[in-house]
Structures are given as C-alpha cells and as structure tokens.
PDB file of N, CA, C, O and CB in Angstrom:
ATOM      1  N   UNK A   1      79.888 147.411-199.312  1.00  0.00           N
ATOM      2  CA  UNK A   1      81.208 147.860-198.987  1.00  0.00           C
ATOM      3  C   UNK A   1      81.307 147.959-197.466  1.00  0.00           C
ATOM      4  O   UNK A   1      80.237 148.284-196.950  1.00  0.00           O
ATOM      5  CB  UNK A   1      81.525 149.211-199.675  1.00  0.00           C
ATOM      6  N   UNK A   2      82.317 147.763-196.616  1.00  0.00           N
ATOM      7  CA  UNK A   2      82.700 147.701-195.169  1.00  0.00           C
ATOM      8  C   UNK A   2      83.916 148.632-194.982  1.00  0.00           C
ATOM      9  O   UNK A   2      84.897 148.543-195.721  1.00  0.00           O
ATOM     10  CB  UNK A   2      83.051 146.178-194.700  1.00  0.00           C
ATOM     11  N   UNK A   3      83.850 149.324-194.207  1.00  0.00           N
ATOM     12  CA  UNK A   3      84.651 150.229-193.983  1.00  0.00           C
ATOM     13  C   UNK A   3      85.221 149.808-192.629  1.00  0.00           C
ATOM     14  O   UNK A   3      84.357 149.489-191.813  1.00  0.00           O
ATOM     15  CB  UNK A   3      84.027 151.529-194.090  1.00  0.00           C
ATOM     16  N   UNK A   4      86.670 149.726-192.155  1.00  0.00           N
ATOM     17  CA  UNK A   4      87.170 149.427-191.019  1.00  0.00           C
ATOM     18  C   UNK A   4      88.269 150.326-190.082  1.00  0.00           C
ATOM     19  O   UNK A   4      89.446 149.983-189.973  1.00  0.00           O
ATOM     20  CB  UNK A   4      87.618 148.316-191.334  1.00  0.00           C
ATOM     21  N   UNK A   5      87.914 151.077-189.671  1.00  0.00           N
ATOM     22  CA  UNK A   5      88.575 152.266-189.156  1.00  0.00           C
ATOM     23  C   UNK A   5      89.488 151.566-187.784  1.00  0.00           C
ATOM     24  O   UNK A   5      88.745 151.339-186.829  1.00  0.00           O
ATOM     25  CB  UNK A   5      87.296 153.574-188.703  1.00  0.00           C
ATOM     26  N   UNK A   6      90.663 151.273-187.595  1.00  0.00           N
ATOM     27  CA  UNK A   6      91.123 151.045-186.295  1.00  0.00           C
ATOM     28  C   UNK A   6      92.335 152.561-186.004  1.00  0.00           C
ATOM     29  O   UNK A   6      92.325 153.463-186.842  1.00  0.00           O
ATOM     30  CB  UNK A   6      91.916 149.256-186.282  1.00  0.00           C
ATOM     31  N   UNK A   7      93.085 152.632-185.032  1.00  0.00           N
ATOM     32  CA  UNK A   7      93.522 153.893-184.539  1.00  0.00           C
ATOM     33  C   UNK A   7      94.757 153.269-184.121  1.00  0.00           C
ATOM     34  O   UNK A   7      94.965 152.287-183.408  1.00  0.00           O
ATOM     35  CB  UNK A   7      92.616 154.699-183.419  1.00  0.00           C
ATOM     36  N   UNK A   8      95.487 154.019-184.695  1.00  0.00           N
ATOM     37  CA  UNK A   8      97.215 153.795-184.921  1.00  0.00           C
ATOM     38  C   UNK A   8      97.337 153.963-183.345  1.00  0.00           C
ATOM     39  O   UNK A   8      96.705 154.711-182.600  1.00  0.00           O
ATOM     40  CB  UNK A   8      98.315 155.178-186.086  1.00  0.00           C
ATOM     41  N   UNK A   9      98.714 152.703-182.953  1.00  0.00           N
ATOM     42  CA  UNK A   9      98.983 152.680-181.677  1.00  0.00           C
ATOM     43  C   UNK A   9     100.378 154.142-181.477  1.00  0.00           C
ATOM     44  O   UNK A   9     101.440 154.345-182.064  1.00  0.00           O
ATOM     45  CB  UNK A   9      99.471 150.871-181.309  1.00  0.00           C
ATOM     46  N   UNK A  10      99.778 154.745-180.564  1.00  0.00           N
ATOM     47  CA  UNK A  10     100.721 155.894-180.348  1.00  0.00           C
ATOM     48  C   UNK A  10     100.320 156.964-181.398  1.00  0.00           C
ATOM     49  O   UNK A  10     101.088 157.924-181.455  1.00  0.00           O
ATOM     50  CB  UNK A  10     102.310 155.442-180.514  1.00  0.00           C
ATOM     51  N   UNK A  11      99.760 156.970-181.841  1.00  0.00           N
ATOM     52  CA  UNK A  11      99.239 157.815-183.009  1.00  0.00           C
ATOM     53  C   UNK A  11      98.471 159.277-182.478  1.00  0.00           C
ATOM     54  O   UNK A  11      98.525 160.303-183.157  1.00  0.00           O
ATOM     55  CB  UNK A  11      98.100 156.819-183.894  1.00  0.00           C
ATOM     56  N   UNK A  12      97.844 159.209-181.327  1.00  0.00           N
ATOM     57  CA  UNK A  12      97.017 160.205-181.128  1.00  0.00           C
ATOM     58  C   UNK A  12      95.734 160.175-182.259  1.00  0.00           C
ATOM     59  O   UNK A  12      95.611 159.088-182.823  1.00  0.00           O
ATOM     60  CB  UNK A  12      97.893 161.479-181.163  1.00  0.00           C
ATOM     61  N   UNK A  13      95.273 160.683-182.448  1.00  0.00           N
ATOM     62  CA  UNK A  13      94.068 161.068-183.027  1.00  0.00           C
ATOM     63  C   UNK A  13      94.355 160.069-184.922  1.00  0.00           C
ATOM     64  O   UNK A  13      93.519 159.943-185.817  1.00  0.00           O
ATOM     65  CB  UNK A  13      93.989 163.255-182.968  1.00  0.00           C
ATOM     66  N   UNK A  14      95.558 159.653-184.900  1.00  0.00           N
ATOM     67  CA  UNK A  14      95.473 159.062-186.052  1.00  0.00           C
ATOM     68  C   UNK A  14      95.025 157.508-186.683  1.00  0.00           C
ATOM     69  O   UNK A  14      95.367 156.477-186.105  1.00  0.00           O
ATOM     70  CB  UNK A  14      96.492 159.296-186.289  1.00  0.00           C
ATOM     71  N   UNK A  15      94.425 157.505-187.619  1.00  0.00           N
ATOM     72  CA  UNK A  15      94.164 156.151-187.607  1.00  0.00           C
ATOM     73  C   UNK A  15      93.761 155.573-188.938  1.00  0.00           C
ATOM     74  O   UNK A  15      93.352 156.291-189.850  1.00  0.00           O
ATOM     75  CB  UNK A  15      93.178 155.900-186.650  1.00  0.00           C
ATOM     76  N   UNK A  16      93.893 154.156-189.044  1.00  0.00           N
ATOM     77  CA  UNK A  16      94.019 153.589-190.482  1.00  0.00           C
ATOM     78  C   UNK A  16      92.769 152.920-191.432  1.00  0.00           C
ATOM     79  O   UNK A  16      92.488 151.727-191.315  1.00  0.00           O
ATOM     80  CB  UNK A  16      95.013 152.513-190.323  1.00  0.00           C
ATOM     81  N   UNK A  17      92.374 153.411-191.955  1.00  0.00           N
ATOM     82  CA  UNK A  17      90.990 153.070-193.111  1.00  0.00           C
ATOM     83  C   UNK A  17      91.277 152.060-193.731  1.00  0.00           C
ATOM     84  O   UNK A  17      92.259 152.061-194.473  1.00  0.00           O
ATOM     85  CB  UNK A  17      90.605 154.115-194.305  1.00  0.00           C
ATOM     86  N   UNK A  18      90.479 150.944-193.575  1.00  0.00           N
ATOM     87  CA  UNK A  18      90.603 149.733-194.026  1.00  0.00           C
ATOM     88  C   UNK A  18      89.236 149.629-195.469  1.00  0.00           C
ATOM     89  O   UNK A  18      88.169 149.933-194.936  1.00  0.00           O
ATOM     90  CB  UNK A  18      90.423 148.636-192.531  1.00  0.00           C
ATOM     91  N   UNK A  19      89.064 149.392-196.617  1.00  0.00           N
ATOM     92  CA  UNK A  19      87.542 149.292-197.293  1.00  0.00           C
ATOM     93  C   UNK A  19      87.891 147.725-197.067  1.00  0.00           C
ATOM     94  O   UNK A  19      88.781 147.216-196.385  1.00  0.00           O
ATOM     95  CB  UNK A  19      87.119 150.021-199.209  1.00  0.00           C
ATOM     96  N   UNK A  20      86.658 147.000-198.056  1.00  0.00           N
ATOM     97  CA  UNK A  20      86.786 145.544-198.303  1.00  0.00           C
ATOM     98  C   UNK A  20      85.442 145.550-199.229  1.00  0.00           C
ATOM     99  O   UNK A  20      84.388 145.994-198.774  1.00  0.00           O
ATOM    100  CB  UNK A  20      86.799 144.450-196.803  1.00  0.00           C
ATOM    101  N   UNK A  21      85.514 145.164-200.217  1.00  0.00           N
ATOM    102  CA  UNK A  21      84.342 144.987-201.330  1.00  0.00           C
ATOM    103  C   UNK A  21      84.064 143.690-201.005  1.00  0.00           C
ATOM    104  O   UNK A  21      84.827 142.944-200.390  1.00  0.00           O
ATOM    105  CB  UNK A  21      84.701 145.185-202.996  1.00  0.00           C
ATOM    106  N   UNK A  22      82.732 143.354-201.506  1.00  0.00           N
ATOM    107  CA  UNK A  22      81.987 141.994-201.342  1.00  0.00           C
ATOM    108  C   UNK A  22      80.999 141.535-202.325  1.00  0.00           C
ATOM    109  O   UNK A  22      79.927 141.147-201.861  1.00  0.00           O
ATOM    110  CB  UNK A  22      81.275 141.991-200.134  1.00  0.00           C
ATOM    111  N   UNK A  23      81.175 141.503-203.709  1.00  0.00           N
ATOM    112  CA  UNK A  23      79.974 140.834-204.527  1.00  0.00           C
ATOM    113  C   UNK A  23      79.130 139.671-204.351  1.00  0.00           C
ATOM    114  O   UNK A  23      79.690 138.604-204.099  1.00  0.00           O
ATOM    115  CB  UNK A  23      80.371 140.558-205.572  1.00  0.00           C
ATOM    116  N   UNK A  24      78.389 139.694-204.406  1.00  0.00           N
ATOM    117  CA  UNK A  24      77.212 138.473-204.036  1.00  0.00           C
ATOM    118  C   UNK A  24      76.897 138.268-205.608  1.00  0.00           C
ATOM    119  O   UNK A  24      76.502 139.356-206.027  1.00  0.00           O
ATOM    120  CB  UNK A  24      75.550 139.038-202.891  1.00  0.00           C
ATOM    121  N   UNK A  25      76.909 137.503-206.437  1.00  0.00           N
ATOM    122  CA  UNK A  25      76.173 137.332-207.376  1.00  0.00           C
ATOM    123  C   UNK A  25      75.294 136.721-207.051  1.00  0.00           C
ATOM    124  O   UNK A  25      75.445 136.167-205.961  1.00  0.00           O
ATOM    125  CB  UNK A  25      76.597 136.944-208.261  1.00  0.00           C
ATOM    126  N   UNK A  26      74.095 136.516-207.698  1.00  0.00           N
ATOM    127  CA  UNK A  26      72.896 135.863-208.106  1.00  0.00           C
ATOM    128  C   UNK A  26      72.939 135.153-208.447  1.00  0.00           C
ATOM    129  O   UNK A  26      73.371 135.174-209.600  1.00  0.00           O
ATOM    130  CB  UNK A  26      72.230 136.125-208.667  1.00  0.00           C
ATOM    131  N   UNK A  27      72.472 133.453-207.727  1.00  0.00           N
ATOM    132  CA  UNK A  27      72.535 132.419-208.902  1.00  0.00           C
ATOM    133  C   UNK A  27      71.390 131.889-209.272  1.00  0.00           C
ATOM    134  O   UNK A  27      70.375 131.972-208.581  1.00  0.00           O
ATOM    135  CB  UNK A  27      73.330 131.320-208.659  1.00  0.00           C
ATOM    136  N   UNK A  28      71.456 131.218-210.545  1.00  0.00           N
ATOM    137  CA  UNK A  28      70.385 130.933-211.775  1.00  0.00           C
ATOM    138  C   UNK A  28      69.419 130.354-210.896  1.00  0.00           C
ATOM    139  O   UNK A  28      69.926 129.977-209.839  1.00  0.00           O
ATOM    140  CB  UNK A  28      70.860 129.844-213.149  1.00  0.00           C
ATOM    141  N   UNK A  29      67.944 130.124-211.015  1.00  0.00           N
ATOM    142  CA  UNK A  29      67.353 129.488-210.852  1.00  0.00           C
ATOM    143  C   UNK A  29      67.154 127.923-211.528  1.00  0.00           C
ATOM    144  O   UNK A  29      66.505 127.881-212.573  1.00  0.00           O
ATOM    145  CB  UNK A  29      66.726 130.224-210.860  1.00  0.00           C
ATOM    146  N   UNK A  30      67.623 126.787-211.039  1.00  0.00           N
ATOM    147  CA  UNK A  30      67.210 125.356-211.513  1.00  0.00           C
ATOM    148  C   UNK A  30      66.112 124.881-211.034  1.00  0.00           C
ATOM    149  O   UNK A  30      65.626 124.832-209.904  1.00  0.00           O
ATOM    150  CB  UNK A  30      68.100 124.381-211.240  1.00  0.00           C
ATOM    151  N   UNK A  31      65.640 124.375-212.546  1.00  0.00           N
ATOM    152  CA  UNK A  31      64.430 123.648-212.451  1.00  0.00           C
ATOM    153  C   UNK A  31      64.971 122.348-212.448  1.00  0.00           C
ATOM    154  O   UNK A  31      65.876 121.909-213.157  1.00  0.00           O
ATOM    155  CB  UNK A  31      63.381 123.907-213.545  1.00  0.00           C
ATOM    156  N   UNK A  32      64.186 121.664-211.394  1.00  0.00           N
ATOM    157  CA  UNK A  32      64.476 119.704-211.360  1.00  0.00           C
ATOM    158  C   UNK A  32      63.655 119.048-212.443  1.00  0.00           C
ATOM    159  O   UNK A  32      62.563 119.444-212.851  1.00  0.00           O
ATOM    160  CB  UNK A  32      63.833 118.779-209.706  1.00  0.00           C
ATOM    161  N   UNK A  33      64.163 118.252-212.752  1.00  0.00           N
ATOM    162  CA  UNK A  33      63.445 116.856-213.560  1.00  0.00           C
ATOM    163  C   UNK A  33      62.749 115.778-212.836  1.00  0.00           C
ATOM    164  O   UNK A  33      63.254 115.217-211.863  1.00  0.00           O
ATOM    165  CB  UNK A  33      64.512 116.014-214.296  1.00  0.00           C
ATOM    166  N   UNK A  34      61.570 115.485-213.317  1.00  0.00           N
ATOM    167  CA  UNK A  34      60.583 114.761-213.211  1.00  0.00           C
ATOM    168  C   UNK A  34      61.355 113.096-212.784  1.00  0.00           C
ATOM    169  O   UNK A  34      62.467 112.869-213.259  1.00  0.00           O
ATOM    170  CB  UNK A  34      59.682 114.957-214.665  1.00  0.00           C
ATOM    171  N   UNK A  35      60.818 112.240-212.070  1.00  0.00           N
ATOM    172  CA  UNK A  35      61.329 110.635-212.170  1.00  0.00           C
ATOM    173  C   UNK A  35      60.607 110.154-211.506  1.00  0.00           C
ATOM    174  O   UNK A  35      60.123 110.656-210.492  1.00  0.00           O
ATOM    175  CB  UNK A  35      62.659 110.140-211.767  1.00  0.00           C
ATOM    176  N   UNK A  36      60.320 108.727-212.095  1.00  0.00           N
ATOM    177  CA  UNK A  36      59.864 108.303-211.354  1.00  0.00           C
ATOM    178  C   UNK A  36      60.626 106.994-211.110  1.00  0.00           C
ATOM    179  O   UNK A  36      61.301 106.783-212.117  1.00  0.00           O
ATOM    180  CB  UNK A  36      58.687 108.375-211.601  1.00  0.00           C
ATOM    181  N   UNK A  37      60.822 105.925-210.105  1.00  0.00           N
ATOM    182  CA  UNK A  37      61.929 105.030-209.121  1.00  0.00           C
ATOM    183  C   UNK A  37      60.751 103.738-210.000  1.00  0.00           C
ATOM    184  O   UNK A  37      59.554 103.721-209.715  1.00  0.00           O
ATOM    185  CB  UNK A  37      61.995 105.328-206.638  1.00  0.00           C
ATOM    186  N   UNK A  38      61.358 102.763-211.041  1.00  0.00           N
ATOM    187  CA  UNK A  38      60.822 101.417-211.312  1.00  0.00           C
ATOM    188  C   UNK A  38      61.601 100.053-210.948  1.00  0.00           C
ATOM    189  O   UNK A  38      62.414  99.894-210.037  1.00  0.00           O
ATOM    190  CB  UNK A  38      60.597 101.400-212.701  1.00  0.00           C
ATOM    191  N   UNK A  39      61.177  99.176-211.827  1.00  0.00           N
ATOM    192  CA  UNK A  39      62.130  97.841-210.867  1.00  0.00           C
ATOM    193  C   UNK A  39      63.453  98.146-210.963  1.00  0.00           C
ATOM    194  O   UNK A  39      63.909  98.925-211.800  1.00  0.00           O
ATOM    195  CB  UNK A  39      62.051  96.124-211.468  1.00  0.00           C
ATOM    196  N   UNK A  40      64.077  97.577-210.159  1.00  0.00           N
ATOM    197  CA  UNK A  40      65.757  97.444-209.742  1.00  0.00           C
ATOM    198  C   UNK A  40      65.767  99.123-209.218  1.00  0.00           C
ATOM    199  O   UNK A  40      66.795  99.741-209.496  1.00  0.00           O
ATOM    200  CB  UNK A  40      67.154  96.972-211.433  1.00  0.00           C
ATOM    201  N   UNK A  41      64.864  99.743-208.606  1.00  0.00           N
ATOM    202  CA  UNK A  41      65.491 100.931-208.097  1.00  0.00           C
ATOM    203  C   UNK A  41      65.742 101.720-209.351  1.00  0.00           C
ATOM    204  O   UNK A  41      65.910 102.883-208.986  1.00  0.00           O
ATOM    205  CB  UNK A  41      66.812 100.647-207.245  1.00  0.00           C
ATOM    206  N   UNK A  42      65.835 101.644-210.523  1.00  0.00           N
ATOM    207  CA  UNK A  42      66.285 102.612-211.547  1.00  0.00           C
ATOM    208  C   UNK A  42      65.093 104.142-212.069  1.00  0.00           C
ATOM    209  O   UNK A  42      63.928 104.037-212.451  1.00  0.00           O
ATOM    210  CB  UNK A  42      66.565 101.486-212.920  1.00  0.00           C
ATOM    211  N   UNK A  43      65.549 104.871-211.974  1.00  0.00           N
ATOM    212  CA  UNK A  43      65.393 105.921-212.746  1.00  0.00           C
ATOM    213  C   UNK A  43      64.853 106.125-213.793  1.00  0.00           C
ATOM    214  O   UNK A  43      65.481 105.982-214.843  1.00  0.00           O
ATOM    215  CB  UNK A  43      66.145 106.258-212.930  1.00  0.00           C
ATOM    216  N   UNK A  44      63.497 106.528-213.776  1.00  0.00           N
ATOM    217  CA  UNK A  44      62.225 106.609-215.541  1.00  0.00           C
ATOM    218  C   UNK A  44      61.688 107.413-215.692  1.00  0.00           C
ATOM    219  O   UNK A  44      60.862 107.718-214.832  1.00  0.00           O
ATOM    220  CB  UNK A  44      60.973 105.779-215.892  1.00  0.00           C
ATOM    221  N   UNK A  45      61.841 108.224-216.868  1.00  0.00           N
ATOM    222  CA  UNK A  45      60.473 109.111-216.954  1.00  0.00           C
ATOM    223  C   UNK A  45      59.240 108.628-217.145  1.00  0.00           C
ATOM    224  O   UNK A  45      58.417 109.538-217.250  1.00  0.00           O
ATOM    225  CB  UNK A  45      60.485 109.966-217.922  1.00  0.00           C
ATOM    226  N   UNK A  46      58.731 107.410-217.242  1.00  0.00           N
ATOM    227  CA  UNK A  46      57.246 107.383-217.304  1.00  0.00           C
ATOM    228  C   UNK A  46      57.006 106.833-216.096  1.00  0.00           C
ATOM    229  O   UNK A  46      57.914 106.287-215.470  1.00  0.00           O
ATOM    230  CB  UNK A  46      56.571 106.610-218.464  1.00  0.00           C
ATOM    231  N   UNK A  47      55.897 106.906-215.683  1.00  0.00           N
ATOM    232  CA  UNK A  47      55.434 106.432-214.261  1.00  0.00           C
ATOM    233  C   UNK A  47      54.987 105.110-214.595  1.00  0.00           C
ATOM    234  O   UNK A  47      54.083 104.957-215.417  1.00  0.00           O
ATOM    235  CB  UNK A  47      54.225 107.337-213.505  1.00  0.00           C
ATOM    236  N   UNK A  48      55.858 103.602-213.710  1.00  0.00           N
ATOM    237  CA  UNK A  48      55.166 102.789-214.251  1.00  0.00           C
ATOM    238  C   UNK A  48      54.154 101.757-213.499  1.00  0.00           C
ATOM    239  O   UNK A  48      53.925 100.549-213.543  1.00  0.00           O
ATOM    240  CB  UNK A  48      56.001 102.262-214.900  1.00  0.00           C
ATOM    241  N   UNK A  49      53.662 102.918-212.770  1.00  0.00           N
ATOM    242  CA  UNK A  49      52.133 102.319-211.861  1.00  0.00           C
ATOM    243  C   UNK A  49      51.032 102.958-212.823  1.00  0.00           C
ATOM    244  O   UNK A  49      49.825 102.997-212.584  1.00  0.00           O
ATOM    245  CB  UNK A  49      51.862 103.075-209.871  1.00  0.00           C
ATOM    246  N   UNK A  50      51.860 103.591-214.277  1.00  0.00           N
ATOM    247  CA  UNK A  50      50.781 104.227-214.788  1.00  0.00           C
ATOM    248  C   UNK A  50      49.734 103.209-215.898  1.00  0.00           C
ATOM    249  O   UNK A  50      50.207 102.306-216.587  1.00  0.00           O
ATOM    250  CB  UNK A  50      51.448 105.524-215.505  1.00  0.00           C
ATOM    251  N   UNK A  51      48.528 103.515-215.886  1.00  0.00           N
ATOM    252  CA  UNK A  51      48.235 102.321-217.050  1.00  0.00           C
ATOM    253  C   UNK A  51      49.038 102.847-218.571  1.00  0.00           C
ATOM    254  O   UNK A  51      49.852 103.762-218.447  1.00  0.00           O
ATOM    255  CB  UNK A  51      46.218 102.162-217.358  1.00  0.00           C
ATOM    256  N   UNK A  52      48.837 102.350-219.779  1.00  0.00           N
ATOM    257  CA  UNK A  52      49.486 102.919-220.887  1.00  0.00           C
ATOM    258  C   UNK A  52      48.566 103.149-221.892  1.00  0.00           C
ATOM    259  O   UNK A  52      47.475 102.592-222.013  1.00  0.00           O
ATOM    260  CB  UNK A  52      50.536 102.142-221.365  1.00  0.00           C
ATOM    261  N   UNK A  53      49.080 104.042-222.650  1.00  0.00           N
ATOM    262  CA  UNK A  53      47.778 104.579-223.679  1.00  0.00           C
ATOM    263  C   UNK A  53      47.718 103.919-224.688  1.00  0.00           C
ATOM    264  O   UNK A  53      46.622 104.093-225.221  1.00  0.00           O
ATOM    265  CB  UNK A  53      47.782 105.972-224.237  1.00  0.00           C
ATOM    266  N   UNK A  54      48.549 103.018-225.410  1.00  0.00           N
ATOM    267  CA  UNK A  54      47.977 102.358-226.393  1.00  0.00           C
ATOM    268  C   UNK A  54      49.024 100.790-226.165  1.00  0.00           C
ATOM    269  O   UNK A  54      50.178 100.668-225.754  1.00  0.00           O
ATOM    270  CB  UNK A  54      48.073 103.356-228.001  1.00  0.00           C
ATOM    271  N   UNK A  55      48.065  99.813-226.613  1.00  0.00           N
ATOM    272  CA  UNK A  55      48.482  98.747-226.599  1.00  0.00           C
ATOM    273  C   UNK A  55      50.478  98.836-227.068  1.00  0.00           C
ATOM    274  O   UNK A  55      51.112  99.638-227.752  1.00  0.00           O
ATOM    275  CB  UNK A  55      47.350  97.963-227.599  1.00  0.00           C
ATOM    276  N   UNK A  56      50.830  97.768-226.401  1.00  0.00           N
ATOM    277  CA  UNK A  56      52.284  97.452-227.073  1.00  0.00           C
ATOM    278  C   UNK A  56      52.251  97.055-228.580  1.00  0.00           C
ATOM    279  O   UNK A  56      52.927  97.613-229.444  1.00  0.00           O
ATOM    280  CB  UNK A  56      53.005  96.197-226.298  1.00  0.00           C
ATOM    281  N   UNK A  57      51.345  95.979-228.803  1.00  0.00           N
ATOM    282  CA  UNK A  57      51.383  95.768-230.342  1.00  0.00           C
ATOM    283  C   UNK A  57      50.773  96.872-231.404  1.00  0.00           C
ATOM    284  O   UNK A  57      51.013  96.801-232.609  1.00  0.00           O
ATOM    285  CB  UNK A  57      50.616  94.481-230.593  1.00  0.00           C
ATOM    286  N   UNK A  58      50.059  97.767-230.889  1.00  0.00           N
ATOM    287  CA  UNK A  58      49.861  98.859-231.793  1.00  0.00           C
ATOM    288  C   UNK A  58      50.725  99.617-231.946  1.00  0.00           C
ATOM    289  O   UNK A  58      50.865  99.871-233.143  1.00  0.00           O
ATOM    290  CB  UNK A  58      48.980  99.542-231.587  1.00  0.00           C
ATOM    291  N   UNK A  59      51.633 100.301-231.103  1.00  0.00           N
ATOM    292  CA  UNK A  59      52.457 101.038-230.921  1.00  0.00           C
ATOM    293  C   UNK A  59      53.595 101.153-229.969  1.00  0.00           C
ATOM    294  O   UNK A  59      53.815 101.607-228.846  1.00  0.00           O
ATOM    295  CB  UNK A  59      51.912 101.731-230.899  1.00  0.00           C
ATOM    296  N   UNK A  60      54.412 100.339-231.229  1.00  0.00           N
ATOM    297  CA  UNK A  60      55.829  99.818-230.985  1.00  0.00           C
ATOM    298  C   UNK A  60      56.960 101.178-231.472  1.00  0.00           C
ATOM    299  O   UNK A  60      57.011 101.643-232.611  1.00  0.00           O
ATOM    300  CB  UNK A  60      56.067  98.223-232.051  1.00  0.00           C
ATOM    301  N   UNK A  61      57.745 101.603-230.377  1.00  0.00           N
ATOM    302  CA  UNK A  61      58.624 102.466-230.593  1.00  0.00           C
ATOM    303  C   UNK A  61      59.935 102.262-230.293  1.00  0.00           C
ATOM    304  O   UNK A  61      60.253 102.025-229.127  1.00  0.00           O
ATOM    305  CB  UNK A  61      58.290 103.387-230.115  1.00  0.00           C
ATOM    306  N   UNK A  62      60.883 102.326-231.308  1.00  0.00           N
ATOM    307  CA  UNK A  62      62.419 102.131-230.878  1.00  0.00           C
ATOM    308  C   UNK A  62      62.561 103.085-231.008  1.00  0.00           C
ATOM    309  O   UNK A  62      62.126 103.876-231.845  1.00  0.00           O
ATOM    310  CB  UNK A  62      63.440 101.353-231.433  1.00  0.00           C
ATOM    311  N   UNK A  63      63.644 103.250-229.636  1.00  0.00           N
ATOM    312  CA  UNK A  63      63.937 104.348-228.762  1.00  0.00           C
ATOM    313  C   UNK A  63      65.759 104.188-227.950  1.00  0.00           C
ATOM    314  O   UNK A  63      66.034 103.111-227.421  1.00  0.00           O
ATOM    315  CB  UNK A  63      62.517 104.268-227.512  1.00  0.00           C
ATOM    316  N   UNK A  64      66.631 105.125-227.951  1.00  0.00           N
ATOM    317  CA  UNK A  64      67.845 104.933-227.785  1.00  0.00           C
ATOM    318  C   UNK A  64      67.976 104.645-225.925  1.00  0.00           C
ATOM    319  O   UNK A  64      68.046 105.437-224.985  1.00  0.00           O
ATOM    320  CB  UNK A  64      68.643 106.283-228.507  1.00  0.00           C
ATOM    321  N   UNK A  65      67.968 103.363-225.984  1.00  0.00           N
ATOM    322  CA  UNK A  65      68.358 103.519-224.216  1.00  0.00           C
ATOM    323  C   UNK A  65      68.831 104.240-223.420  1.00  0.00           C
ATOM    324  O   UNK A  65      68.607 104.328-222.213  1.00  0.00           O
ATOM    325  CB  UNK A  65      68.995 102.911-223.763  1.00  0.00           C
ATOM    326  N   UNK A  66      69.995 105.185-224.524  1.00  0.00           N
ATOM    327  CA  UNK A  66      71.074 106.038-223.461  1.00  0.00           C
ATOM    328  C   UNK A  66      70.374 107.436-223.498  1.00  0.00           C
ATOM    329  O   UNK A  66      70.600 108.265-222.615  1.00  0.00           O
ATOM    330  CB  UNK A  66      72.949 106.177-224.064  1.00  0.00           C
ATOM    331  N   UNK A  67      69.556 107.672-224.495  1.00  0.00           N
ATOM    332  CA  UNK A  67      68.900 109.570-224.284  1.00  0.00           C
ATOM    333  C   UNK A  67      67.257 109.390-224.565  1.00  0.00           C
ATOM    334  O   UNK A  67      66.448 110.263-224.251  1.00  0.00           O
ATOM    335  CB  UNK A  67      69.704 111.055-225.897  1.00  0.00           C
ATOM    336  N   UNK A  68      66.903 108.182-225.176  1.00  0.00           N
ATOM    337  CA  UNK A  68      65.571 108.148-224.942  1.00  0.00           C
ATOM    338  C   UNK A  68      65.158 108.753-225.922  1.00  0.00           C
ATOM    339  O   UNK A  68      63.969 109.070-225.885  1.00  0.00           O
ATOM    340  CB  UNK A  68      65.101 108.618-223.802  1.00  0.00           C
ATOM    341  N   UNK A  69      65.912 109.110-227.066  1.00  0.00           N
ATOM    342  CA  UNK A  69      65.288 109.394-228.179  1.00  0.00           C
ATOM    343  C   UNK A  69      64.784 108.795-228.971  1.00  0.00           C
ATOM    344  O   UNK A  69      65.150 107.626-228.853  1.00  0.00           O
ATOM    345  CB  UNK A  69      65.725 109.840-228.684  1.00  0.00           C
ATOM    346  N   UNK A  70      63.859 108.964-230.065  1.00  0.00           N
ATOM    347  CA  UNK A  70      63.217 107.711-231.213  1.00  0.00           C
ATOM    348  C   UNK A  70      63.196 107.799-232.181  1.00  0.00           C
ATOM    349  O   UNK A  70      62.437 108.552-232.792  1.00  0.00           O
ATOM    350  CB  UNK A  70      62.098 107.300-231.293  1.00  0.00           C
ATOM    351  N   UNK A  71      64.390 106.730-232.890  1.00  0.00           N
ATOM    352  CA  UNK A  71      65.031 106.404-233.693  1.00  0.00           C
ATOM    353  C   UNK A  71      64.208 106.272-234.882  1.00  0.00           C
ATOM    354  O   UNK A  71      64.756 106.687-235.903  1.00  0.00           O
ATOM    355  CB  UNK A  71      65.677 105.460-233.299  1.00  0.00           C
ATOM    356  N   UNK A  72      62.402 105.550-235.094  1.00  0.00           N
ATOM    357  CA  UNK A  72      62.178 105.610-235.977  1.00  0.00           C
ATOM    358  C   UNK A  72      60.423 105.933-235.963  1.00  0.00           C
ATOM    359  O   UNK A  72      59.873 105.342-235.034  1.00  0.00           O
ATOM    360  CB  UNK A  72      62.832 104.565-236.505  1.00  0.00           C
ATOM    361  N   UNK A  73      59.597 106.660-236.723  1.00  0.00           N
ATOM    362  CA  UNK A  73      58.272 106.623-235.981  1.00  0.00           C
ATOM    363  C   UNK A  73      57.392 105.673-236.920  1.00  0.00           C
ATOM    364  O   UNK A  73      57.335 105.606-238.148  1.00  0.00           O
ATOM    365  CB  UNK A  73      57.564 108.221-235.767  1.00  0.00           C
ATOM    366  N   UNK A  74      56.687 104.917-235.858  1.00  0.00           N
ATOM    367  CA  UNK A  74      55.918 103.842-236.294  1.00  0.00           C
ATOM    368  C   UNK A  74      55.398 104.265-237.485  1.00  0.00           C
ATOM    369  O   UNK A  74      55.673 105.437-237.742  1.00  0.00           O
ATOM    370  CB  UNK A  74      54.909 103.405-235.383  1.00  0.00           C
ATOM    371  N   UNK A  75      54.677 103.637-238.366  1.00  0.00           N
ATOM    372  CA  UNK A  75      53.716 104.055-239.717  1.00  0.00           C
ATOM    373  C   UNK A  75      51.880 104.296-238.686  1.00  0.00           C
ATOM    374  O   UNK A  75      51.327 103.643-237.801  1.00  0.00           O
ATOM    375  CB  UNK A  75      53.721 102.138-241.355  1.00  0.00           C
ATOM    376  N   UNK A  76      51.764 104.709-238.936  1.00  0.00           N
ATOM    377  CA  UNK A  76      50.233 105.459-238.626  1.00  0.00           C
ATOM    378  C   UNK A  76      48.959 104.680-238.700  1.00  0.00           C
ATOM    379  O   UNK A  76      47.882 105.234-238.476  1.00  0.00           O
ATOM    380  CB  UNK A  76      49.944 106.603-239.662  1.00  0.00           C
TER     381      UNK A  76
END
C-alpha cells in the first residue's frame, strides 16, 4: 500500500491523503519441453544423432504425425 500525502494550496496546515493498492500476483512456474532441431530445421523429440534401440524391422510403430501418439502396439 502507498500512501501520498500532498498539502492543500492555501490550506495552512491542511492536506490531502492519497492510498493506492498494488497486487503483485505470483506467476506459475513453467517447465520447458525437451527438442531436439533434425533435417529441414524441424522440431523432434528424439535426438537423432542418437543411435536407436531396436532395429526398424523389429519394431515398427505407427504413430499419429500430429501428437505423436501410437495408434497400434506392435505384437511382442
């Protein structure tokens, strides 16, 4: 809270109280997401300087381009 006292012109000893409130809220803490930059400049979550853990022909996953979810899980 700020309090602002100035003194009435011609007033003598009188003078005018100003308050002014000021909330600050708190904001959330964000956590960033992981990426890593592959060909054409685009945007990946897997790192792809990484080697890979299982062959492509063993483990083939369709997966939704737009959220990266997987649509069906391989048989075992």
């Amino acid at each position: 809270m700020i309090f602002e006292v100035k003194p009435v012109d011609g007033g003598g000893q009188t003078v005018i109280v100003n308050d002014t409130f000021r909330l600050r809220v708190p904001e959330r803490t964000r956590e960033g997401s992981m990426a890593f930059v592959g060909d054409g400049n685009r945007l990946q979550r897997t790192d792809p300087t990484a080697m890979p853990l299982f062959d492509d022909d063993i483990c083939t996953v369709n997966t939704d381009p737009k959220t990266g979810e997987i649509r069906e899980v391989p048989n075992s």
